[in-house]
C-alpha positions as CSV (number, residue, x, y, z in Angstrom):
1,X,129.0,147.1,-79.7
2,X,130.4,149.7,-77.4
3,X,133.6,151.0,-78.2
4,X,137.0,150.6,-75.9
5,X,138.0,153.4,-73.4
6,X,140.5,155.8,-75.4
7,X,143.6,154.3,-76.0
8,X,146.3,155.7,-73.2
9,X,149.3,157.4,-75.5
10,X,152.9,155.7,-75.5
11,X,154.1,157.9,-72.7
12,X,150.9,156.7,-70.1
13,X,151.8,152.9,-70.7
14,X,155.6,154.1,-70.3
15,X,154.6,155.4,-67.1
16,X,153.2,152.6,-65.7
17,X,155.6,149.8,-66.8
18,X,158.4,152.4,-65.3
19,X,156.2,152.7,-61.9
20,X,156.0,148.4,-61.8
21,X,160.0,148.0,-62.3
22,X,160.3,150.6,-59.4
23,X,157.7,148.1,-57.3
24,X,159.2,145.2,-58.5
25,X,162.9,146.1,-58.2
26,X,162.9,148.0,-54.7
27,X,160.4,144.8,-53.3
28,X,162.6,142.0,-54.9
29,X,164.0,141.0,-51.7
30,X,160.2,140.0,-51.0
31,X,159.1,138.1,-54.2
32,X,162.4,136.7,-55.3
33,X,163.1,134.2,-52.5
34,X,160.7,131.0,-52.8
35,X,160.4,130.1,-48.8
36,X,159.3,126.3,-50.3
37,X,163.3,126.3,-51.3
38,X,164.4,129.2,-48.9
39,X,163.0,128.0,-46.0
40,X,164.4,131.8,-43.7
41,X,164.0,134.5,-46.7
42,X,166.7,137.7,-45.4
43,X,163.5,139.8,-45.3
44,X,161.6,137.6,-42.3
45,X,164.6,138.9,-40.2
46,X,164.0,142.7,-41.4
47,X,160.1,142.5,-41.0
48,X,159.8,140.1,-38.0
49,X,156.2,141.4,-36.5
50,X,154.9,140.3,-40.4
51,X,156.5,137.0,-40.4
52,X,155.3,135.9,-37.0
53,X,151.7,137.5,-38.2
54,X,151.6,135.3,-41.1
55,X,153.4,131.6,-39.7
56,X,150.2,131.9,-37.2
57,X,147.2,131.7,-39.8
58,X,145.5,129.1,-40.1
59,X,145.5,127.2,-43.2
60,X,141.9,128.5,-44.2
61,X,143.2,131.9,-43.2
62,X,146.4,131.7,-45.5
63,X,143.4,130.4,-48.5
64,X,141.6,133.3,-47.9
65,X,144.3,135.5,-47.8
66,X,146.0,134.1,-51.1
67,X,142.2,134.9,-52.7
68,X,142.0,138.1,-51.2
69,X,144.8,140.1,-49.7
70,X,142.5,143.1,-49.1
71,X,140.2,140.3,-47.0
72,X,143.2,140.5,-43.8
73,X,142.3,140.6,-40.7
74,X,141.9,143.3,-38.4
75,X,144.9,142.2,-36.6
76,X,147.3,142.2,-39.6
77,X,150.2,144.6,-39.4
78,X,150.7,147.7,-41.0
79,X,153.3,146.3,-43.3
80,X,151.2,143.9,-44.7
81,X,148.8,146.8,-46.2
82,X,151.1,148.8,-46.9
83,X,152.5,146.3,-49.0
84,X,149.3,145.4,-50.0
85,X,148.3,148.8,-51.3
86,X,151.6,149.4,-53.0
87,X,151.3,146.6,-55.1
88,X,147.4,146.8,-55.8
89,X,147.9,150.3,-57.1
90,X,150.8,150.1,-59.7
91,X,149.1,147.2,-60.8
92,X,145.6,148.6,-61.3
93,X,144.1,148.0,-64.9
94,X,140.6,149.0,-66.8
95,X,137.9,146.7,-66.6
96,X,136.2,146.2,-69.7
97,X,133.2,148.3,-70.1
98,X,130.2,146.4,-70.3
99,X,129.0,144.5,-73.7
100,X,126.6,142.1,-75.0
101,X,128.0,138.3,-74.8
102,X,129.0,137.1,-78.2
103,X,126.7,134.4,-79.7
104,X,128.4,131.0,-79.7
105,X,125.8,129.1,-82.1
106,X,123.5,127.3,-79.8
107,X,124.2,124.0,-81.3
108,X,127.4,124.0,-80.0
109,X,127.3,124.8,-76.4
110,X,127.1,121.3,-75.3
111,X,130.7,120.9,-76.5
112,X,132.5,123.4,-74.6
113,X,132.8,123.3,-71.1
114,X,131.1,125.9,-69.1
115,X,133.6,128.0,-67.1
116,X,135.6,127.8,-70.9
117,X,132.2,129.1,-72.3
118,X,132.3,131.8,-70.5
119,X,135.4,132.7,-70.8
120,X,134.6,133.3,-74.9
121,X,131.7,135.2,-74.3
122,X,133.7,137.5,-72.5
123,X,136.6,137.7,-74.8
124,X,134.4,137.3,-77.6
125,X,132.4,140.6,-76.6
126,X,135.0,143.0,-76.2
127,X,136.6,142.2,-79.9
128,X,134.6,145.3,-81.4
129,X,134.3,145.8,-84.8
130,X,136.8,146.9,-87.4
131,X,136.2,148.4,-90.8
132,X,139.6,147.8,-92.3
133,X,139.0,144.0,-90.9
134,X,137.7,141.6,-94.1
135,X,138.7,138.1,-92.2
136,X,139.0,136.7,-88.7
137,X,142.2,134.9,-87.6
138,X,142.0,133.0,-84.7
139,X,145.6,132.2,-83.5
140,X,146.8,128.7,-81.8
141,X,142.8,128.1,-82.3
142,X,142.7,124.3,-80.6
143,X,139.0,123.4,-82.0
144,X,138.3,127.0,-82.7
145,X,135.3,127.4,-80.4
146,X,136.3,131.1,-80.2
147,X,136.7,131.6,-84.0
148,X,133.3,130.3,-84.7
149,X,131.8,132.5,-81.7
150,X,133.3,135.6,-83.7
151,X,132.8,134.3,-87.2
152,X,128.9,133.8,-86.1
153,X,128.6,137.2,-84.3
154,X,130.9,139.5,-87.1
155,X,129.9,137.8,-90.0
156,X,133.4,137.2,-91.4
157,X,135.3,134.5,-93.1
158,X,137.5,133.0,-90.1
159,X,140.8,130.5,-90.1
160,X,141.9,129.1,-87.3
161,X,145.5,128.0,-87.2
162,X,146.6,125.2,-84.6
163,X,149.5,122.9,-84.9
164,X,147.7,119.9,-83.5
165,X,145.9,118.2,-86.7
166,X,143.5,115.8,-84.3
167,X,142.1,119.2,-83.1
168,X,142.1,121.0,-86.6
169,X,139.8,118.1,-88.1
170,X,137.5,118.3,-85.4
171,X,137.3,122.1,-84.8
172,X,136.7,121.8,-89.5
173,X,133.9,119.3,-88.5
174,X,132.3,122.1,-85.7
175,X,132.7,124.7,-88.1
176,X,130.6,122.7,-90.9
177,X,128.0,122.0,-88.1
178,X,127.9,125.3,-87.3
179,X,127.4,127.0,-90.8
180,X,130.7,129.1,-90.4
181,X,132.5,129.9,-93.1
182,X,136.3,129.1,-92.3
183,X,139.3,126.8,-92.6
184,X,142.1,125.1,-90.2
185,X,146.1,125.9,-91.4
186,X,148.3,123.3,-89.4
187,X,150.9,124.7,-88.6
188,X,153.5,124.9,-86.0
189,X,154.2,128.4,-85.6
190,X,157.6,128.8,-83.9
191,X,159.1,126.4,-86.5
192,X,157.9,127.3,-89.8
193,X,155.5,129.3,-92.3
194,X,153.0,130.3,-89.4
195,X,150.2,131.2,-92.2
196,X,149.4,130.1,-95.8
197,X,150.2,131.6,-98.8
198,X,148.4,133.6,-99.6
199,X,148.2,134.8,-96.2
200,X,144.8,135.8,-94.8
201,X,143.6,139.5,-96.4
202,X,143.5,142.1,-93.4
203,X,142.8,139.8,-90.6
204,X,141.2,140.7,-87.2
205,X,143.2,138.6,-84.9
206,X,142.5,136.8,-81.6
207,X,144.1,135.0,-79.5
208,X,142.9,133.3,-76.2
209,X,145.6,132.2,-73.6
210,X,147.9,131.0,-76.8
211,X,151.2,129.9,-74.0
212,X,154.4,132.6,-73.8
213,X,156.4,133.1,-76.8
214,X,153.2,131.9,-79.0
215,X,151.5,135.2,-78.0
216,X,154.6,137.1,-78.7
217,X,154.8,135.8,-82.5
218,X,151.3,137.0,-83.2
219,X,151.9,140.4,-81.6
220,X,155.4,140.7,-84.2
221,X,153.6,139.4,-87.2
222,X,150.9,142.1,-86.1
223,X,153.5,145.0,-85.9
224,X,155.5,143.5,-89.3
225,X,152.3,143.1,-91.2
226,X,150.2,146.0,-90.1
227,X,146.8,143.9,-89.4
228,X,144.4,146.4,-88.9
229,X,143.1,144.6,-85.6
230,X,144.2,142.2,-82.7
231,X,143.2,141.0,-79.7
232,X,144.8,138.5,-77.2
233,X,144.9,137.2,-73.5
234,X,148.4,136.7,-72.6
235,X,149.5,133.2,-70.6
236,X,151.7,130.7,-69.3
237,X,154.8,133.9,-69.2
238,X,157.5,131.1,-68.7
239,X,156.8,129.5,-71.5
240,X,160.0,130.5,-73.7
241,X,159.8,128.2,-76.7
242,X,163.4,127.0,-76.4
243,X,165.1,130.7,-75.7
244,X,167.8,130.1,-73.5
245,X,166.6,133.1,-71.5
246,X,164.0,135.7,-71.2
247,X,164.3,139.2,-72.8
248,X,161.6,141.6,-73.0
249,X,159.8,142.5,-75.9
250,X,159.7,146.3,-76.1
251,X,162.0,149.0,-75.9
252,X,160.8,150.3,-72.3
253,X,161.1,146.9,-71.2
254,X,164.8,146.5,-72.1
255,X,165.7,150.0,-71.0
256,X,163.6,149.0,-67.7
257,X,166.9,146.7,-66.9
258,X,164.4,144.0,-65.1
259,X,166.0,140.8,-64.9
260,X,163.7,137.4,-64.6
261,X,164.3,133.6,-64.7
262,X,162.1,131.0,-65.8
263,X,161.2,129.9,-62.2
264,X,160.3,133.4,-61.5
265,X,158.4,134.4,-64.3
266,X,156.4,131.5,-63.3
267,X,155.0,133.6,-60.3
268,X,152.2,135.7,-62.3
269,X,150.6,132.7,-63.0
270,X,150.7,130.7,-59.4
271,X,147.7,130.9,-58.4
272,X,144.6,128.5,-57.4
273,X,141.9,130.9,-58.3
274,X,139.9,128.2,-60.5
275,X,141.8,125.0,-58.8
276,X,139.1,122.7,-57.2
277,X,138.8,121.7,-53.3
278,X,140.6,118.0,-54.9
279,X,143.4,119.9,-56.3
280,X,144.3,121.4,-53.7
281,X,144.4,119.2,-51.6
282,X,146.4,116.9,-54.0
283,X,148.6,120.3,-53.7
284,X,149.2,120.5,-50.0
285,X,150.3,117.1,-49.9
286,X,152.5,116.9,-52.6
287,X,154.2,120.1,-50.9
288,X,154.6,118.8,-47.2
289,X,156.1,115.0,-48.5
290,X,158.7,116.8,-50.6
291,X,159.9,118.8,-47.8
292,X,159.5,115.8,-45.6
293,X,162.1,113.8,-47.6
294,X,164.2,117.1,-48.2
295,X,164.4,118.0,-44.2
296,X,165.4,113.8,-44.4
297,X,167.9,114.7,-46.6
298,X,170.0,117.7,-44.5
299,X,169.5,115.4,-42.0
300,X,171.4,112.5,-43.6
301,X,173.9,115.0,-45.5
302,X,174.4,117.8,-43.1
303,X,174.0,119.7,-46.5
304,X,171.6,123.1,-45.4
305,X,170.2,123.6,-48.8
306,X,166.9,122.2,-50.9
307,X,167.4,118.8,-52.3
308,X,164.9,118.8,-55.3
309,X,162.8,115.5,-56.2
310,X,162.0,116.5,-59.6
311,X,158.5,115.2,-61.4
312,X,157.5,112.6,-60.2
313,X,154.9,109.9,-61.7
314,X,151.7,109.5,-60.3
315,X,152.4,106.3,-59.2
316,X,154.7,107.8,-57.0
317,X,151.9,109.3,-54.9
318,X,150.2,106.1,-54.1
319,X,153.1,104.7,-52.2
320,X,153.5,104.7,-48.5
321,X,155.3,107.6,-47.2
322,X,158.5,105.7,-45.9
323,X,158.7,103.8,-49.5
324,X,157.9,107.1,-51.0
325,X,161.1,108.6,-49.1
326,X,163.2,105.7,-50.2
327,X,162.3,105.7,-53.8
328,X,163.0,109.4,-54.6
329,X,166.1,109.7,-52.7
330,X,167.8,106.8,-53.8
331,X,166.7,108.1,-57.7
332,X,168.5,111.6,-56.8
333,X,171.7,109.5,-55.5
334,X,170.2,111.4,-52.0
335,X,170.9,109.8,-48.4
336,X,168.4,109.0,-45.9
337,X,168.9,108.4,-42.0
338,X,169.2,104.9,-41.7
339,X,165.7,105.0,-39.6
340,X,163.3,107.6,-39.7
341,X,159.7,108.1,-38.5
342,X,157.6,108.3,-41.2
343,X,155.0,109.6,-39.1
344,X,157.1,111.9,-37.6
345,X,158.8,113.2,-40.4
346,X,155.5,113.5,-42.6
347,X,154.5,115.7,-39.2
348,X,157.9,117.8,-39.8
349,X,157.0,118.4,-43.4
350,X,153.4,119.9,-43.0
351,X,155.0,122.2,-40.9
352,X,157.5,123.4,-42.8
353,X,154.8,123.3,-45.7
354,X,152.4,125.5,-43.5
355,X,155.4,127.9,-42.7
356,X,156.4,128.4,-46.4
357,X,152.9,128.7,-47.7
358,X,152.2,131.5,-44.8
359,X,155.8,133.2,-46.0
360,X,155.1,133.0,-49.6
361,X,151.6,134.8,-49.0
362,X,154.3,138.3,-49.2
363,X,155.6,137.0,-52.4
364,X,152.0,136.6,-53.8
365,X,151.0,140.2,-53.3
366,X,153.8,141.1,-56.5
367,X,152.0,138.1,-58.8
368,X,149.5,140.5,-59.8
369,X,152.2,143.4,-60.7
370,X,154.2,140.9,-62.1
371,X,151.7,140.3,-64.7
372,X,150.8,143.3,-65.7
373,X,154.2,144.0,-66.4
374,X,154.9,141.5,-68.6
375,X,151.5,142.7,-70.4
376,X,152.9,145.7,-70.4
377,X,155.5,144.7,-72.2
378,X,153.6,143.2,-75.0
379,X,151.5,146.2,-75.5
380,X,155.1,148.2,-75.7
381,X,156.3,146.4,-78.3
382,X,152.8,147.5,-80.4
383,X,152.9,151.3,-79.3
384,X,156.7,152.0,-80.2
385,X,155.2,150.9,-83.5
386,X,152.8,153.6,-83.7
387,X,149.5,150.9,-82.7
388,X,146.6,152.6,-80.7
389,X,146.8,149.9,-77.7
390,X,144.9,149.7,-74.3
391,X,145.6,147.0,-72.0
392,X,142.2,145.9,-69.8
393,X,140.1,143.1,-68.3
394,X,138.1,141.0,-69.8
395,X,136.4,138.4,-67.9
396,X,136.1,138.7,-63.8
397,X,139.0,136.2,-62.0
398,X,136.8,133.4,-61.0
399,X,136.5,132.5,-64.8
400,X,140.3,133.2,-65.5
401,X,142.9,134.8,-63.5
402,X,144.4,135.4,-66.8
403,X,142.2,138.1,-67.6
404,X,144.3,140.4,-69.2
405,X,143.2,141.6,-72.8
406,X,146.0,144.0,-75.1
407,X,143.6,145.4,-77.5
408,X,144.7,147.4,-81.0
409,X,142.8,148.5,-83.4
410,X,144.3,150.7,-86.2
411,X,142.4,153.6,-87.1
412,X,140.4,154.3,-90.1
């Protein structure tokens, strides 16, 4: 296998967290406000030619545009590529130089699905070698398709670890079929012993979209234990595991003085890169009833602000619109106008679902840097340890937009 770029020192990965807080912090007024709750953000008043730009698309123009940014049209103002540019540039990674796809055994293939198939090749083929490596861990492992691929291809002993024991006996079953030579630890990593005892010798580790904080406890044990390899894909940045806030991870980070929320760490991963034509459609709708009953609401209340429905069942979506209204509004303790529309009022919430989807198209062009700085982050928190670390693709975004791969490998 081909060997990674060079890994970037300390000071280069330094650099470009510290250009991405300057992005994200001088731009905030553009990415923080969510025009679904906000429905004027302040900075629709300071860039008005942009705003007016974007509440004419067309929905198929905002889809395209949410896909693409660089895909505007020639009529698009100048703000909107400079913005563009800006945000493309401080978050620019290395793609991962071109491999040979791991071999998942054959046998197997029918059990994965394919888009998630290809997704493991391409993790699976930039986890290079390691001398130092004599086992394979393969973190929050589900049925440990991406274990087995690496087990196959490296030739090494693997365990999977995975809290769900439904998923452990059927990932030990694959693994039998499959001729790899491996077990399954269940165990619930943020809550006790994450590994066995004895713990694995000199793991390799990987980890494929293991959810927030579950990512971060591999990269610590990493650092604490000196594993002479890792590799993981980053996801699902809100999830905390219970921390009553978020705080970054490495040193730069904490010095950087960025300050995110839940909600808003929840914008790197809002996109519909790999959401099919039903969801989102299931999506558009959703969005214009709840700001149908929530323009009902100030109506009834005279109160200006959002009035959230919170999750809803998915019964809930089969009902009628005015019985829809009703139902959620009287659950929130929310009033109603004694008579509405429905048809109107439905018509007033597409709208005002078109106008906050056209807005939030600005606040889209920082998910990308978002990201990366969280990434970033990660790959801090190895590199102040003294861990060679790049940060690269792995996989093109119409198998994952979280395609982010922090790469160590300690050397010989």
């Amino acid at each position: 296998m081909p060997h990674p770029h060079p890994t970037p020192p300390l000071e280069g990965l330094q650099a470009q967290l510290g250009a991405l807080t300057a992005l994200l912090r001088d731009h905030a007024p553009l990415w923080r406000p969510r025009p679904f709750i906000e429905a004027h953000p302040a900075w629709t008043r300071d860039l008005p030619a942009l705003a007016a730009w974007l509440e004419g698309l067309s929905p198929e123009a905002i889809d395209a545009l949410d896909a693409d940014p660089a895909a505007a049209p020639h009529d698009a103002p100048a703000a909107w590529e400079a913005l563009r540019r800006a945000a493309a540039q401080a978050a620019a990674v290395p793609e991962a130089p071109p491999a040979p796809r791991a071999a998942l055994p054959d046998p197997l293939r029918a059990r994965v699905p394919p888009r998630k198939w290809a997704q493991l090749e391409a993790f699976a083929a930039q986890v290079h070698p390691c001398p130092q490596a004599t086992s394979l861990l393969d973190w929050c492992a589900g049925k440990g398709h991406l274990g087995r691929a690496l087990a196959a291809s490296l030739g090494l002993p693997v365990l999977h670890v995975e809290r769900q024991r439904p998923l452990c006996a059927q990932g030990a079953a694959l693994d039998a079929e499959a001729g790899v030579c491996g077990g399954y630890h269940t165990a619930d990593v943020l809550r006790g012993p994450p590994l066995p005892s004895p713990p694995p010798a000199a793991p390799l580790a990987v980890a494929l979209h293991a959810c927030g904080v579950l990512t971060d406890t591999l990269l610590r044990l990493a650092v604490a234990q000196g594993w002479p390899a890792l590799f993981a894909a980053p996801c699902c940045y809100h999830m905390l595991g219970g921390a009553a806030a978020w705080r970054p991870l490495s040193a730069a980070g904490a010095a950087s003085g960025l300050e995110l929320d839940p909600r808003e760490l929840r914008l790197a991963i809002y996109d519909e890169v790999i959401a099919s034509p039903v969801e989102r459609a299931a999506r558009r709708r959703q969005m214009a009833w709840r700001l149908a009953v929530d323009l009902l609401v100030r109506e009834a209340s005279g109160r200006d602000a959002y009035h959230t429905l919170g999750n809803l069942s998915a019964e809930t979506w089969h009902l009628p619109f005015d019985a829809f209204a009703r139902q959620t509004a009287d659950a929130r303790g929310y009033p109603l106008p004694p008579r509405f529309d429905p048809a109107q009022a439905l018509r007033r919430g597409e709208e005002r679902a078109h106008r906050a989807r056209a807005l939030a198209l600005v606040r889209g062009l920082f998910r990308r840097p978002l990201e990366v700085w969280l990434v970033l982050d990660r790959a801090l928190l190895l590199a102040e340890a003294g861990r060679p670390v790049t940060v690269q693709t792995f996989c093109p975004t119409h198998l994952t937009p979280r395609n982010l791969m922090i790469a160590s490998r300690l050397l010989a």
